[in-house]
N, C-alpha and C positions, 0 to 999 in steps of 0.2 A: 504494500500500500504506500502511494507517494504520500511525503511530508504534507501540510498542508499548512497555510499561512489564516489565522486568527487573529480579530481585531481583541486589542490588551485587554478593554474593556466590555463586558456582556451590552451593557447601553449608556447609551451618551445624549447629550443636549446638544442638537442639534444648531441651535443661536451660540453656545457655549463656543460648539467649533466654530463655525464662521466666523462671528469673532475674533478667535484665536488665529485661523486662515490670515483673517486680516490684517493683524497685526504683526506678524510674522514672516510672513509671506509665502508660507507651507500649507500645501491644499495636505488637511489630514480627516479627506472622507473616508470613511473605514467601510468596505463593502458589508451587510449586513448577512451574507452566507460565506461557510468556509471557502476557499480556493481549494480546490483539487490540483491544479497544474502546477508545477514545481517551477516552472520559468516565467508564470506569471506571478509567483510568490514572489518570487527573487528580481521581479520589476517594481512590486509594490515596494521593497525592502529597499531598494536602492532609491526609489524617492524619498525617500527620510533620512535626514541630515547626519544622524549617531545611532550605532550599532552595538550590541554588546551580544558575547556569545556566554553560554553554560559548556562548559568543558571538564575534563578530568584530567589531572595530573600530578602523578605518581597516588594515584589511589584516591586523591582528595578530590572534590568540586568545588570549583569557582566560579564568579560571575565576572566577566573579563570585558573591558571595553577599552579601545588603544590609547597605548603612553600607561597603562596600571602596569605597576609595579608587583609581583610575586612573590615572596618568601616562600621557597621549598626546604624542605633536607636536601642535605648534599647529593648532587649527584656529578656521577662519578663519568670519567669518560668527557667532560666538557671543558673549554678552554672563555677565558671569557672574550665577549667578541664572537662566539661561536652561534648559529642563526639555527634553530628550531620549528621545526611545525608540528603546532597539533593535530594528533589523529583522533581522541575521540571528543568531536565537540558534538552535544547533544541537542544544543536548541542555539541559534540566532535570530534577535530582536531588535525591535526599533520600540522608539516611542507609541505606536500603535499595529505594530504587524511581530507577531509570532510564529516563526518558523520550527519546526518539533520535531524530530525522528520519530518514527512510531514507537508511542508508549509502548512498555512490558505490559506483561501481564493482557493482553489483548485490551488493553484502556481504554476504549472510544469517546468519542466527544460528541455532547449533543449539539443537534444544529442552535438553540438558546441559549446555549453554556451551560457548564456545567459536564461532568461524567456518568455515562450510567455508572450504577452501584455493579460492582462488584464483590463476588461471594468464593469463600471456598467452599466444594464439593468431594467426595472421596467415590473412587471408579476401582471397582472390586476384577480381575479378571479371573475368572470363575473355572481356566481349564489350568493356566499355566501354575498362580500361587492364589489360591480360594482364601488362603487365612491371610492376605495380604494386602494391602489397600492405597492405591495411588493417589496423593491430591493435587487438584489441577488448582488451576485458577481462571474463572470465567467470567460473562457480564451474567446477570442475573436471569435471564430470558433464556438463555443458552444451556446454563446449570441445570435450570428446573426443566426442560425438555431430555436432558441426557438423565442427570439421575433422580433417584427419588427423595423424599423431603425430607428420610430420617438421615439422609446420608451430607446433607446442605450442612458447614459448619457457619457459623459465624463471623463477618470481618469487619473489620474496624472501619468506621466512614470518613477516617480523616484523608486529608491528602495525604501523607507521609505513608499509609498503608499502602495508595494506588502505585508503589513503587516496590517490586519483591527483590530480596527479603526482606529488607528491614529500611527501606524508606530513603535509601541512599539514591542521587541519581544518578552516580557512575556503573551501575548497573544495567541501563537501560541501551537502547538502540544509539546508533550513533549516525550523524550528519556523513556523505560523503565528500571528498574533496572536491567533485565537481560541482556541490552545490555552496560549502564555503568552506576558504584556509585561512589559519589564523597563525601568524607569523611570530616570534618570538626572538628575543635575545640576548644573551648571558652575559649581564652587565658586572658581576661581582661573585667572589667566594667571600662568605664572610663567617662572624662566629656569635653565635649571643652571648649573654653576661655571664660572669663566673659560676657555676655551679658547686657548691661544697656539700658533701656528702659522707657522712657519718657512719662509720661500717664499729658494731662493735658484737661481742656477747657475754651475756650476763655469767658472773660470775667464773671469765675465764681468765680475766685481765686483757679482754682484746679492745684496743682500742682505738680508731684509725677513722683519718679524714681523708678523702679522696679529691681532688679537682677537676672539674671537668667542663671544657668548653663546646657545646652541641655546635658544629658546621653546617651552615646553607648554605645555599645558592639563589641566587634576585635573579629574576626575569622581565624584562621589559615588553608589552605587550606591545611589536613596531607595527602591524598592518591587518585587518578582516576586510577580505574581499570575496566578496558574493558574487558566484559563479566560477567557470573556469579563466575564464578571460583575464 
């Protein structure tokens, strides 16, 4: 299923924007149905002035827009001065257009906003292992069609749920680089503050202070460009 570009906000005042149009000089009419097409996402995207992407890197997620600055742990294998691209960016945004990789978990989005609910369900296979039980994860229409009601578990309605397992979003699908790269570059190795650290055990006479300086690495967000172009 292609990405699909989403206005920020479910509804807006109509005089509010124009106005704003106005004064500005940015037409930011937000089409009222999702976009299907992936290259007319990426022409809405590129009318709007600042872009900011959702990415992962080394295990973490950030919300990145050019010129931020990064604090990672060290990483190893880099020189500074050394040019980076990210490979899993998961969403790119503007002020009114959201571009998404297909959510996990089968996530859909209704055309009003909003997510259908999603449930977990357990799918017993009855030749291979009988006393064993698979759980999927489904929208709620699709669950109750496959199994039956005592087998429907329970899931939490927050957002942070609609992300498995456990609510992180570098789990999820990821953008590809023909639809946007995000450019980076390794402006520093550096160290945080002193850390002192107390090593002892009771009643042995052991006593001991340790030092220790944790090493990163700063990343300069230099360029996001949507498309391949």
């Amino acid at each position: 299923m292609a990405p699909r570009a989403l206005p920020r906000f479910a509804s807006y005042s109509t005089a509010a924007t124009t106005q704003n149009a106005s004064n500005t000089g940015i037409n930011n009419a937000a089409p009222q149905q999702p976009v299907e097409d992936t290259q007319a996402a990426l022409r809405l995207l590129r009318a709007q002035p600042n872009h900011y992407v959702v990415a992962s890197i080394t295990g973490r997620t950030f919300v990145l827009s050019e010129s931020d600055l990064v604090t990672l742990p060290h990483l190893r294998g880099v020189q500074v001065g050394d040019v980076l691209e990210l490979d899993r960016v998961h969403e790119v945004g503007s002020r009114n257009y959201t571009l998404r990789a297909q959510d996990p978990a089968l996530g859909r989005r209704k055309a009003q906003g909003g997510r259908f609910p999603l449930i977990l369900f357990q799918e017993r296979d009855a030749e291979n292992s009988p006393n064993s039980a698979a759980v999927h994860v489904a929208t709620h229409s699709t669950a109750m069609a496959k199994a039956s009601s005592d087998r429907v578990m329970p899931w939490s309605s927050s957002w942070a749920a609609q992300l498995v397992p456990a609510g992180l979003a570098h789990v999820g699908a990821v953008l590809s680089q023909d639809v946007v790269r995000v450019r980076c570059v390794v402006v520093e190795h550096t160290k945080g503050p002193m850390e002192r650290i107390e090593k002892f055990k009771r009643r042995k006479g052991y006593d001991k202070v340790v030092t220790h300086k944790q090493p990163y690495t700063r990343l300069r967000v230099d360029a996001i460009t949507l498309g391949s172009a």
